[in-house]
N, C-alpha and C positions, 0 to 999 in steps of 0.2 A: 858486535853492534847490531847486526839483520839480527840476531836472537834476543836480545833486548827490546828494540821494532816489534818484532814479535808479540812479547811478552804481553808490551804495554796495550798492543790492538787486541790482543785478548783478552785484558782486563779491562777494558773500554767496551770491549763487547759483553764481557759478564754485567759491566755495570750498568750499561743500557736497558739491558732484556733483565734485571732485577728492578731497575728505575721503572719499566713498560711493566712488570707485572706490579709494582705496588701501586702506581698510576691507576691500573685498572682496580683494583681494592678499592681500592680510595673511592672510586665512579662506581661499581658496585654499594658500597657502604653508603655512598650519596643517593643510591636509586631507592633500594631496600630500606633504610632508617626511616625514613616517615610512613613507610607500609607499619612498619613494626611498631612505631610509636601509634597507629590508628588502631593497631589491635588489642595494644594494651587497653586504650582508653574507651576501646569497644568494648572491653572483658571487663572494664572497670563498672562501665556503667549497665552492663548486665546483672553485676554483681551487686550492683546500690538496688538497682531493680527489683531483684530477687528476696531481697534483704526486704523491702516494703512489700511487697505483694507477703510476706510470708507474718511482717509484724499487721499489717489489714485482715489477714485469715486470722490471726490468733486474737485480736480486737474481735472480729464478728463474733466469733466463738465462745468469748467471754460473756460479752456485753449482747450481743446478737440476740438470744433468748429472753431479755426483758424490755429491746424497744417495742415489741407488741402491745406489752401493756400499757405503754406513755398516753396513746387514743384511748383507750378504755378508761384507766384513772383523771384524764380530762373530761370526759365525758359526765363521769360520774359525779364529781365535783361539781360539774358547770349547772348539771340538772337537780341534784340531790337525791337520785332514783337509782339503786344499785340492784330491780329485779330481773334487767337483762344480761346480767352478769352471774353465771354463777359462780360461787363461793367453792363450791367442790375442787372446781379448777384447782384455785390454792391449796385444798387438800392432798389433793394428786402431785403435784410437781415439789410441795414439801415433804411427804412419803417417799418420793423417788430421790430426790435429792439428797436426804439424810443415809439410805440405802447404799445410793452413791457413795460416797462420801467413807462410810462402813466398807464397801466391798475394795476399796482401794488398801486395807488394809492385808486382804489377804491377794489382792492382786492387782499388779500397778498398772497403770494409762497414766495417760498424759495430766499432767499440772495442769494445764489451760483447763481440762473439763472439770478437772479437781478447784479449781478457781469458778465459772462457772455456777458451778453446784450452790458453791457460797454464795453468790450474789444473786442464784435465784431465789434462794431460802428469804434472802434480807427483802427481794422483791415481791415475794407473796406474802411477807408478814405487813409490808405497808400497804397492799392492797385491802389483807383483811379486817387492816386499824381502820381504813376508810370507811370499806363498806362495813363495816360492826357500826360505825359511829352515824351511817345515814341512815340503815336500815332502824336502830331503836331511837334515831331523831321523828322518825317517822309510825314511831310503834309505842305512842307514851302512854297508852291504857295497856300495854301486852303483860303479862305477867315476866318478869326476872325471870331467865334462863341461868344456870350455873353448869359449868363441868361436874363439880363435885356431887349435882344432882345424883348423876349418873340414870339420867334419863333419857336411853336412845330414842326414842319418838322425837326428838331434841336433840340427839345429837350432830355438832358444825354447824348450830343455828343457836350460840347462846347471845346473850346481850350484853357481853362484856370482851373486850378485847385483848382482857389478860385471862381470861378461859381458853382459849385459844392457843396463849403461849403456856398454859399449863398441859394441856394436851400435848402442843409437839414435843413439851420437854421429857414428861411422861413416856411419852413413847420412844425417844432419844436414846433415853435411860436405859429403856429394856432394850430395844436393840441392840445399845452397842456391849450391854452385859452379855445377851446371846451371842451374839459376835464372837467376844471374848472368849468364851467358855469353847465355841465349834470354831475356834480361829484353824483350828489343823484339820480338819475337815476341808476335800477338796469340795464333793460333794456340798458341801451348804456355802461354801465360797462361789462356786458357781451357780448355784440356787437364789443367792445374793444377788448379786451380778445381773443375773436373769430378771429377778423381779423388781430391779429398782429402774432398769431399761425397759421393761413393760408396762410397770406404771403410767411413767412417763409418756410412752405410745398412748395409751388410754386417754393424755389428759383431755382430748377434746372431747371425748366420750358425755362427760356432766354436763357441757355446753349444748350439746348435739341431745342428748335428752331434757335438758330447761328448754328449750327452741321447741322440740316436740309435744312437751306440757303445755306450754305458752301458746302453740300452734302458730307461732308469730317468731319473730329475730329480732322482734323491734327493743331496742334498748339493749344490743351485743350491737359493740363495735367490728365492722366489716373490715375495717382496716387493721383491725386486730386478726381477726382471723387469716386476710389475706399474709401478712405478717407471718403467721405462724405458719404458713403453705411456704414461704418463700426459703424462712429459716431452719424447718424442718428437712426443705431440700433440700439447702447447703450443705447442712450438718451430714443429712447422710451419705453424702458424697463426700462429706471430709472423713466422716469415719471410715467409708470403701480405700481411700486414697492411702490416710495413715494406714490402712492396718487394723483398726480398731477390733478388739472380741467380739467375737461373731456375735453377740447377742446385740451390741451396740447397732450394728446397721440392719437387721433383722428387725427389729422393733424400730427402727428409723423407717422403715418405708412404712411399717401400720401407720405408725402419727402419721405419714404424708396421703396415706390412705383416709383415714379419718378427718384431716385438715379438708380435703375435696369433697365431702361428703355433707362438711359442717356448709360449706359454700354451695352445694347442690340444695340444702335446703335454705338457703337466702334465693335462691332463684327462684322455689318453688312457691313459698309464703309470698314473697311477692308476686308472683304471678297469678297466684291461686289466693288469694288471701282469704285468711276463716277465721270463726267469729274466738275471739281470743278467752282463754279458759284466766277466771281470776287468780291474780298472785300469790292469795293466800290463801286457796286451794292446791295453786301448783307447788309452792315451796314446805306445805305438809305435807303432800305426795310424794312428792323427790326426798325430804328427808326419812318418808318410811320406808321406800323404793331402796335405797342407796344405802 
């Protein structure tokens, strides 16, 4: 009987001191549980977070390179006067982009810039349907320009805006047959590559010499330009970031060098303003020049 007594206070005391430790689980599990459920829902929404910040960079990056010209093509529209804009511009960012576009074949970057490239090409060909159509609305004694002239004194200045897409096609053509033929060639892969990223750096170049011709900025949109300082910076901080071939952010800081320079001379014309050189002396100059 005392050994039974026993027993049973021993097992009243196992049962105790297992009842005190799940007790205590239980008051742990009660403390910790809404820690842990706050850091899911911390991890969650860093994770929503992360996810927008990254679909807003790949938006910039797309579409980013043609809101500068939304001020420009209003402009130009609003007034009918397309000689503060030059036409080159188009020239430049449709060479670099078809280039692009080529050099992805022999070496790959990212789809966003490969998307990009397409929508800048679609961007400067409605640019240069506008101004083709104000500039010969405004030139009805000029003589017809054609491509097929093959008149470079003339040439990027004809009066028809299917000249224009005969040209880029033209030259589509042969590049991407060159392409084809030197595809195994590292050497002209990266020769590619190089010069469709330098172009592009250039493009403000044509704008920054009509301004010089002109001796004025008057009829280039400022908001344009500041645009292309803002998006130029992004980009090449987005190419530092990804990774991008060194040629890509190497020729990203020229364009933001050139973009500063296009803006040092709005400071200076307006400050200094001189007596402004006529339009149709400066746009025969520029196209023998160029």
């Amino acid at each position: 009987m005392p050994a039974l007594i026993k027993h049973i206070s021993k097992f009243g005391q196992r049962t105790l001191r297992n009842s005190s430790i799940r007790m205590g689980l239980d008051q742990e599990s009660s403390f910790f549980g809404p820690l842990k459920m706050e850091d899911e829902l911390l991890g969650q929404i860093v994770s929503i977070f992360q996810t927008v910040v990254s679909w807003v960079a790949a938006g910039a990056m797309v579409f980013g390179g043609v809101v500068p010209y939304v001020p420009q093509y209003r402009d130009i529209r609003r007034t009918q006067n397309a000689e503060g804009f030059s036409t080159y511009v188009c020239l430049v960012l449709l060479v670099a982009n078809i280039l692009r576009i080529l050099f992805r074949f022999g070496r790959y970057f990212e789809t966003l810039l490969l998307w990009q490239s397409f929508i800048m090409i679609a961007t400067m060909l409605i640019m240069l349907n506008l101004c083709t159509n104000v500039r010969v609305a405004a030139e009805l004694n000029t003589k017809r320009r054609s491509f097929l002239d093959l008149d470079w004194s003339y040439f990027w200045l004809w009066s028809r805006f299917l000249d224009y897409m005969q040209c880029v096609l033209a030259f589509t053509l042969v590049a991407a047959y060159v392409t084809y033929v030197l595809l195994d060639s590292a050497l002209y892969v990266e020769t590619l590559g190089f010069l469709a990223v330098f172009i592009e750096a250039m493009l403000g170049t044509p704008q920054l010499y009509c301004n010089y011709q002109n001796k004025s900025t008057e009829g280039m949109s400022i908001k344009m330009v500041l645009m292309w300082t803002s998006g130029d910076t992004f980009k090449t901080g987005y190419f530092l970031l990804t990774q991008a071939p060194v040629q890509f952010w190497i020729c990203g800081l020229l364009q933001v060098f050139v973009d500063i320079t296009i803006l040092l001379q709005v400071y200076y014309y307006s400050r200094y303003p001189q007596k402004p050189v006529s339009h149709t002396v400066s746009h025969t100059t520029s196209a023998k020049a160029l």
